[in-house]
C-alpha positions in Angstrom: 5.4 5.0 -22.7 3.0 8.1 -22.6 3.2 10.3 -19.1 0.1 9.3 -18.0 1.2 5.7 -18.3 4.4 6.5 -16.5 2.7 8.0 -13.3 0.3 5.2 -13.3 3.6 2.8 -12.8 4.5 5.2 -10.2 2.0 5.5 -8.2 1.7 1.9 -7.8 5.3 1.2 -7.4 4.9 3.7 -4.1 2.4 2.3 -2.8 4.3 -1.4 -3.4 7.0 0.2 -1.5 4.6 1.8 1.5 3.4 -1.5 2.1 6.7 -3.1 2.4 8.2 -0.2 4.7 4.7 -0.8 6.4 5.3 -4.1 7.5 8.6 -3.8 8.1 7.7 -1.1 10.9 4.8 -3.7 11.9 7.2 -6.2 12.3 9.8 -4.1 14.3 7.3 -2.2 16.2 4.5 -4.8 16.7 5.9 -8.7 16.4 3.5 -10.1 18.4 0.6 -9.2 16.0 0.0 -11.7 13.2 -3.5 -12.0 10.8 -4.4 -14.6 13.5 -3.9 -12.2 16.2 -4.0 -8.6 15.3 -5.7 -7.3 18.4 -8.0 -5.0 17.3 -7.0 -1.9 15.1 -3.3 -1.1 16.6 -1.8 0.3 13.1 -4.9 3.2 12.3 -3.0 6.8 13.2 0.4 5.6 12.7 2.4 7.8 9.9 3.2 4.2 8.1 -0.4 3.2 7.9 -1.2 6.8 6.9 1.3 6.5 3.9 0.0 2.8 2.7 -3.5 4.5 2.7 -2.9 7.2 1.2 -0.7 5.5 -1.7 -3.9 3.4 -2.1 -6.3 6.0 -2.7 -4.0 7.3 -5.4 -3.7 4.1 -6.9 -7.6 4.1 -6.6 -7.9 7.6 -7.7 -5.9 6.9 -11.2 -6.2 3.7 -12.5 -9.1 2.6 -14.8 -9.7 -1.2 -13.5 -9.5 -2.4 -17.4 -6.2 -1.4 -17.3 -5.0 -2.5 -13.7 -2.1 -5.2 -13.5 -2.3 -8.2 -11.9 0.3 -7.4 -10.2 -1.4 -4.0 -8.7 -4.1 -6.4 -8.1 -2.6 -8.6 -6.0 -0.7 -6.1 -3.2 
């Protein structure tokens, strides 16, 4: 596995992870909201949300979409 490949797998394992701890502090902080009632924008400013995005943009920012897994795909 070349480094380049390695921080790839990185990178997208973090941002797995961000959006687990995400929606665990969704869940804790938030239950009422649900994709069929989310009540406008709540999560935007939060350091959670902040993490998930920015995890994304680095996922964004360093993959080539040929070589994107399915299962980076489907987060």
């Amino acid at each position: 596995m070349s480094t380049e490949s390695g921080y790839k797998e990185t990178v997208t394992e973090k941002l797995h992870l961000t959006v687990e701890r995400f929606k665990i502090w969704a869940d804790q902080n938030f239950p009422e909201y649900n994709e069929d009632h989310d009540n406008g924008e709540w999560e935007i400013g939060s350091d959670e949300f902040d993490a998930m995005r920015d995890a994304a943009l680095t996922v964004i920012r360093t993959n080539v979409p040929e070589e994107t897994s399915p299962e980076a795909i489907d987060i």
